[in-house]
N, C-alpha and C positions, 0 to 999 in steps of 0.2 A: 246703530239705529238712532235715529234724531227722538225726543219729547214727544213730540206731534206725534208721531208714526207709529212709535210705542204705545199710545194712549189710545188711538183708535186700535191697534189690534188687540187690546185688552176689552175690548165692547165700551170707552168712554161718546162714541158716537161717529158722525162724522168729524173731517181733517178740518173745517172751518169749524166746527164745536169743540173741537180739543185745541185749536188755539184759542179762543176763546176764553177755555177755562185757565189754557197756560198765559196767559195776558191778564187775568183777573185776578191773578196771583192764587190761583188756589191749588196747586200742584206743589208738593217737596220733598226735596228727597234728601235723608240725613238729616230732616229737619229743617235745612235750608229751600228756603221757596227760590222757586224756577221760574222766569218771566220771557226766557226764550224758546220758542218751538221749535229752534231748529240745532237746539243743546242736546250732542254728542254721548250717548251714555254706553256704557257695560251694562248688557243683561242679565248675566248670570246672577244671580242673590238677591238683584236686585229688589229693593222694596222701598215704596212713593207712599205720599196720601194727596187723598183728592180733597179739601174742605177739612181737612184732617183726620178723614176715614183712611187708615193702612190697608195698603194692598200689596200681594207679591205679585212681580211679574212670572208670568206662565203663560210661554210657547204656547204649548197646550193644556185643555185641560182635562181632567178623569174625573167622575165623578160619584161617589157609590150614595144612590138613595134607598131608603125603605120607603117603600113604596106602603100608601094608605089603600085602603077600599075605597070606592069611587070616583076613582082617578082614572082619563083617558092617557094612554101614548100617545097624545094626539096633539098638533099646534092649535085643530082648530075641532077641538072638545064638543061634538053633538048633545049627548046627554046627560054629563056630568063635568065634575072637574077638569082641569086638563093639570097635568104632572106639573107641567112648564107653570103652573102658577104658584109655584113652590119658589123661584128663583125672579129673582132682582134680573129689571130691564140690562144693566151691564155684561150677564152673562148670556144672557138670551138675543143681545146684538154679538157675539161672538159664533152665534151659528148652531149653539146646543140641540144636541139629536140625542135621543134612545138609543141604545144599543140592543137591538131587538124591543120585544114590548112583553107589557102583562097587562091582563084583560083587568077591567075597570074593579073587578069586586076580588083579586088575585092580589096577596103583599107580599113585601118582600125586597128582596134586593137586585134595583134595577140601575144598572148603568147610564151614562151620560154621557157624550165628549162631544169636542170639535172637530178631533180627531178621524178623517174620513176614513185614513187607512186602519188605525187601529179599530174602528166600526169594520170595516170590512171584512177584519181576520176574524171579529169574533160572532160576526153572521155569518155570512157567505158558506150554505148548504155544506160545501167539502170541506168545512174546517172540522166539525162534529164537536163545538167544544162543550165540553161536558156540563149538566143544568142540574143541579138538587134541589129537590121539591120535596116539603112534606103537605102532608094534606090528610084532612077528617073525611071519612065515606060515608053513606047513609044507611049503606049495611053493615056486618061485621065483614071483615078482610079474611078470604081462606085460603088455604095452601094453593089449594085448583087453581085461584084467581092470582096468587105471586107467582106461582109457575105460567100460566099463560103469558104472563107481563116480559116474563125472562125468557120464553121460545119465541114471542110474538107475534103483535094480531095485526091483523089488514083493517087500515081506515077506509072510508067510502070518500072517493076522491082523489085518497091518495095514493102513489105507486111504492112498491115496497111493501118491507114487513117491520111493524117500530116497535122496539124492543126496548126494557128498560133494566140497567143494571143497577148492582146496590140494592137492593132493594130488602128492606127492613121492614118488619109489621112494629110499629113503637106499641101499638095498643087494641083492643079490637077493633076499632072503628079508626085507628093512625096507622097511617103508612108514608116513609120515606124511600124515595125512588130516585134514581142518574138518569135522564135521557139525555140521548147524544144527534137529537136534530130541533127543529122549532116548526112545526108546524101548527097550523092553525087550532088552537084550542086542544093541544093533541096531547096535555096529561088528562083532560077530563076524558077526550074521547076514547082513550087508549081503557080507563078506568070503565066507560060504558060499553067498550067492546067485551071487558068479563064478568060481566053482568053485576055491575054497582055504578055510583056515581058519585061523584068529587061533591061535597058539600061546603068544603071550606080550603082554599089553599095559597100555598105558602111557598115562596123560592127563595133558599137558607144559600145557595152556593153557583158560582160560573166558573166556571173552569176550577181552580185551585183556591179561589179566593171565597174568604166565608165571609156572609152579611158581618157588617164590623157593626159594636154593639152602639143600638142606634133607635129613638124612639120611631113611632111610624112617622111619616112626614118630615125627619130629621136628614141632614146628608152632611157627605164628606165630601175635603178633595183627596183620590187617592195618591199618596205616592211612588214613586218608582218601581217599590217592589210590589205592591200590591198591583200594578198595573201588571209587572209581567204576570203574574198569581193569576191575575183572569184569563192571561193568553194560556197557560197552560192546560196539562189533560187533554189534549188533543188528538183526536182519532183520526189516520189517515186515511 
């Protein structure tokens, strides 16, 4: 792959701005600045700076955020934050999507990529891949209401029966739960179908992968294995 061509599909802009930047000498790599755009390189390892900011190059990317309160899944954020303004214009011209969502006042650990297919396996309804949620109720949590969660209840709207496994009381008013689909708002409503309600909540896990330790509004990029980590736990 040529300078040029590398540079845009990292989010440096368009093909006339990324030469631009390689003409104005602000590209290097090893140190050694780059003045032609259409200089031949190795991907693999590879690692540039732009103005002297390092970057690696990535195919693709993963990315695990804690998600803050107030934040939309959203590009184009109505009533609050949008997630997306956590991240620098460079990675947001690369095409950055959610990996599913969490609702605006919900933290926690929420995915990122470029990656359509890797989005794909770990939405798309018949993946079922496994979500860990703790969350505070407004009542105390009773055996009746863990066992409904575990035989499962009917939402209004939706088809089926959504059941939640794992399922842990941490404290009277704490409870940590597995569900294995994503519908709309469907730990709070699953929690109003046995008569309490979600007051405060939290998603610790995606498939196999745990929130890696991260303030809120804080993110990573993940690596290899942490990528397969989220594809895993998956229900057929």
């Amino acid at each position: 792959m040529t300078l040029e061509k590398m540079l845009q599909s990292q989010g440096f802009g368009s093909r006339k701005h990324c030469q631009q930047l390689i003409q104005n000498g602000a590209i290097a790599i090893e140190g050694e600045v780059i003045t032609q755009p259409k200089q031949k390189l190795q991907l693999q390892g590879l690692k540039f700076s732009v103005y002297g900011q390092d970057y690696t190059y990535r195919e693709k990317v993963y990315i695990a955020l804690n998600k803050p309160q107030g934040y939309e899944c959203s590009h184009q954020a109505t009533h609050h934050f949008s997630v997306f303004d956590l991240f620098d214009d460079i990675l947001l011209n690369r095409g950055l999507q959610c990996v599913g969502r969490l609702d605006q006042d919900t933290t926690g650990l929420l995915l990122l990529t470029d990656d359509g297919q890797f989005l794909q396996a770990l939405t798309h309804p018949k993946k079922h891949v496994a979500k860990v949620y703790r969350m505070y109720t407004a009542d105390p949590v009773t055996d009746a209401q863990i066992q409904q969660l575990a035989d499962g209840v009917e939402l209004r709207n939706e088809s089926g029966i959504f059941a939640a496994t794992d399922i842990c009381r941490l404290a009277e008013h704490e409870l940590e739960m597995t569900i294995h689909q994503g519908v709309y708002h469907q730990v709070k409503r699953m929690l109003a179908a046995v008569g309490n309600k979600v007051e405060k909540l939290h998603r610790q896990q995606i498939g196999a992968l745990n929130l890696p330790e991260l303030e809120l509004g804080q993110w990573i990029y993940l690596d290899d294995a942490q990528v397969q980590q989220a594809r895993t736990r998956m229900q057929d």
